[in-house]
N, C-alpha and C positions, 0 to 999 in steps of 0.2 A: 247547750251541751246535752240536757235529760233529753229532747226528740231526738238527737243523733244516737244516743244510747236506745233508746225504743229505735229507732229505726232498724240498730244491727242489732238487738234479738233476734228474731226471723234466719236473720242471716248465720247470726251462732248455733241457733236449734236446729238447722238443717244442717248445720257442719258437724256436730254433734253425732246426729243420727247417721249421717253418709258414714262417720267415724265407726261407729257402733256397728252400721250396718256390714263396713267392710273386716273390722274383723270380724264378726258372728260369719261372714263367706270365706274369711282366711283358709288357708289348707292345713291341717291338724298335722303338729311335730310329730309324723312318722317311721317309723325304721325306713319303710319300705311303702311309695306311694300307693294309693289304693287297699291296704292291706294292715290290717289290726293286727300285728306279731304279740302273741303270749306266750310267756313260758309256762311251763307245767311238769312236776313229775307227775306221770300217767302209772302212779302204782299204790290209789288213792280212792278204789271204792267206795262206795259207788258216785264219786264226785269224776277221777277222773282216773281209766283202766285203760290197758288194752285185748285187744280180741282179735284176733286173727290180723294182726299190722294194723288194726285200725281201731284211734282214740274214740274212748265212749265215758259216756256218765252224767251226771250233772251240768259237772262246768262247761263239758264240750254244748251241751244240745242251749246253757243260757247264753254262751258266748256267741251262737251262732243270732239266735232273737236278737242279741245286744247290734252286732255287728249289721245284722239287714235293717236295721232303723238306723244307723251311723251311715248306710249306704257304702260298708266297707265290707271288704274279703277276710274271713277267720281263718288266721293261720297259726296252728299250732305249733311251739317248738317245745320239744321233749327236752328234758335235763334232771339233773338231778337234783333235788329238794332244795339243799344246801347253796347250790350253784344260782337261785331265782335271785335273790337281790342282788348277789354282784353281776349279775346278765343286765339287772334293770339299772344300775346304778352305771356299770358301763356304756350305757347306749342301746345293747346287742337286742332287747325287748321292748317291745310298748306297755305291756304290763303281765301282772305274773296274776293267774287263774289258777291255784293249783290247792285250792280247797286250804289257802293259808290263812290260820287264827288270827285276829290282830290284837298285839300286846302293844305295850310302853317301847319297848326296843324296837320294835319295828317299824311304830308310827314313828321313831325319829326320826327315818329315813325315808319312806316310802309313804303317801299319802296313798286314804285307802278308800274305796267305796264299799259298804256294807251291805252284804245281801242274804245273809240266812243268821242263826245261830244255832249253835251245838251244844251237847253235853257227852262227858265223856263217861267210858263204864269198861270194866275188867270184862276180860273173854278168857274163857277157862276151855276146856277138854267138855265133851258130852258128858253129864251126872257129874261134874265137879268130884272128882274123886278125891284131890285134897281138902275140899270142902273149903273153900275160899269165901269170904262173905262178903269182906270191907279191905281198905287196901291196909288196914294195921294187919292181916291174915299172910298178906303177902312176904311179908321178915320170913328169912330164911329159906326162900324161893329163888327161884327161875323167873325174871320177867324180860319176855321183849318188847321194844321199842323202836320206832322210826329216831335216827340219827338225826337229829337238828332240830328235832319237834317238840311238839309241848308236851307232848308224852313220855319224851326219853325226862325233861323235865319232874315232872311228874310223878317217874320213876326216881329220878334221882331224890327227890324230897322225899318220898318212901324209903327210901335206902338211908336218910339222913336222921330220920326220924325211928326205925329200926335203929340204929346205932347210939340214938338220943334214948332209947327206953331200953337199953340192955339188952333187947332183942338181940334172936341171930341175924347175919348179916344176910342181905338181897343181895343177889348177884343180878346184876343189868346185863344184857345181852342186846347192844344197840346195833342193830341193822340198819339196811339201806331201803327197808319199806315197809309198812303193815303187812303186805302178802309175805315179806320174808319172814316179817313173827308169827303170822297164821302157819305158817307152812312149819315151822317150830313147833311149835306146838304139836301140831299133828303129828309129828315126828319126833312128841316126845325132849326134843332138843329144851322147851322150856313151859312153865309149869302157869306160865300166865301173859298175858300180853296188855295192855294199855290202848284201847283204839278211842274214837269217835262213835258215838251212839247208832248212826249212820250207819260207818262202816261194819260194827259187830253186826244191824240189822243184814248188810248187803252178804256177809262171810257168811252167815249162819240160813240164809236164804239159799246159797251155794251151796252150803256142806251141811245140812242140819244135821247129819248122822256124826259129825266131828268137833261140833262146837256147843256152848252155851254160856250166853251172860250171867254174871254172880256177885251180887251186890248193889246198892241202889246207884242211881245216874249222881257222878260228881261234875263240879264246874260246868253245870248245865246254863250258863247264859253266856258263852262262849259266842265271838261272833267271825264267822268268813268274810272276809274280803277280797275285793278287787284290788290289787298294787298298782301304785300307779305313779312314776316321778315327780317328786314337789317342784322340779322347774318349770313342767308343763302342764299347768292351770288348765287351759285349754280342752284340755286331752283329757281333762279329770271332768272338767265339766259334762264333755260331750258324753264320755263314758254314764256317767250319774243320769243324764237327761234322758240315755236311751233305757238305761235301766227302770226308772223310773216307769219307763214308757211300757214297758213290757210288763212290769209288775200291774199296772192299768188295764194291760191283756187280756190279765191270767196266766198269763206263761209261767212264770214263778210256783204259780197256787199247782198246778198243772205237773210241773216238772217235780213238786213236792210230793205229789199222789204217786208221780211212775215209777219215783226210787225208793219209794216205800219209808221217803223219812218220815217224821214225826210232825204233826200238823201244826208244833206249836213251833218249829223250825223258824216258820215267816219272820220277818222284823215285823 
């Protein structure tokens, strides 16, 4: 009986491998053959804008790296913030690129690949006129925030905690994007805003005549990911393997220099 068992080894090892070999050439659970579909909202400096009809920033220029080592086409689909995990969780995306933090509530749905981290920091008016420091300054202000984000969060903890020490109360002004709280601001409409460390750099690169940071960097170990369906492993692999790949590059180190993040951004 032991020689018949040594004789099909051989024969199970190479079943094995054919097995291994034919998924690793399986065709990746796609929306759309040939074609990496992301979602994104594109109102997310300097990770992901637009400029004349056409997506720029971070995500777009890693997505494109990611995508020509998968030997796939990067296509972007616009949407709104709010809108990315029920896109990804219906099908309608292969994954969401859109400069999205990962928290507890999110990994319970979406498996994510990691590729930068953040810290976030108050953006005031040019000279801080109300003299804002620290976010206990901000009680009894004007703050904006992105609707759905970790900011509007953020804000709301500041508002909770205003109301926890007697303070006056914060009023939230939750929009549909960081450019709509920049644009507040500037317009006076509100007296502070909640961004990404990133993003205050990208705004205030724009408008140095209109803006300036006030207060040291909070929940600075913050990390971006890649979303990506937990039914399709596959797809999460291949995604990680090209990233990986690119980060081996420089691409990553490269793309952290052009948008002027902060060097310690890298994982």
């Amino acid at each position: 009986m032991l020689p018949r068992i040594l004789m099909l080894l051989p024969a199970l090892a190479l079943s094995s491998f054919l097995a291994a070999e034919a998924q690793a050439q399986a065709p990746l659970p796609l929306v759309e053959t040939g074609k990496l579909t992301w979602g994104s909202a594109a109102t997310f400096p300097p990770f992901e804008f637009m400029k004349d009809d056409k997506p720029l920033g971070f995500d777009v220029d890693m997505m494109d790296a990611i995508t020509a080592k998968m030997k796939l086409q990067s296509t972007m689909a616009g949407m709104e913030f709010k809108g990315l995990i029920p896109a990804i969780l219906g099908g309608r995306i292969d994954a969401i690129v859109s400069g999205m933090y990962i928290n507890p509530e999110r990994s319970q749905v979406v498996d994510f690949v990691p590729y930068l981290k953040v810290g976030n920091q108050i953006l005031v008016a040019k000279g801080n006129p109300l003299h804002l420091r620290d976010k206990g300054d901000l009680c009894g202000h004007r703050v904006a925030a992105p609707v759905g984000t970790v900011y509007e969060k953020a804000a709301q903890q500041v508002m909770a905690d205003c109301q926890a020490a007697g303070k006056p109360a914060l009023t939230l002004l939750s929009l549909g994007s960081t450019a709509a709280g920049a644009l507040a601001l500037k317009e006076d409409r509100a007296d502070a805003i909640i961004a990404s460390t990133p993003t205050n750099a990208a705004l205030i690169k724009d408008s140095p005549e209109a803006f300036a940071t006030a207060g040291d960097v909070f929940d600075n170990n913050t990390q971006l990911g890649i979303g990506l369906p937990k039914d399709k492993p596959a797809l999460k692999a291949a995604v990680d393997s090209a990233f990986l790949a690119i980060v081996a590059d420089g691409v990553i180190a490269e793309l952290i220099k052009k948008y002027g993040l902060p060097l310690d951004s890298a994982l």
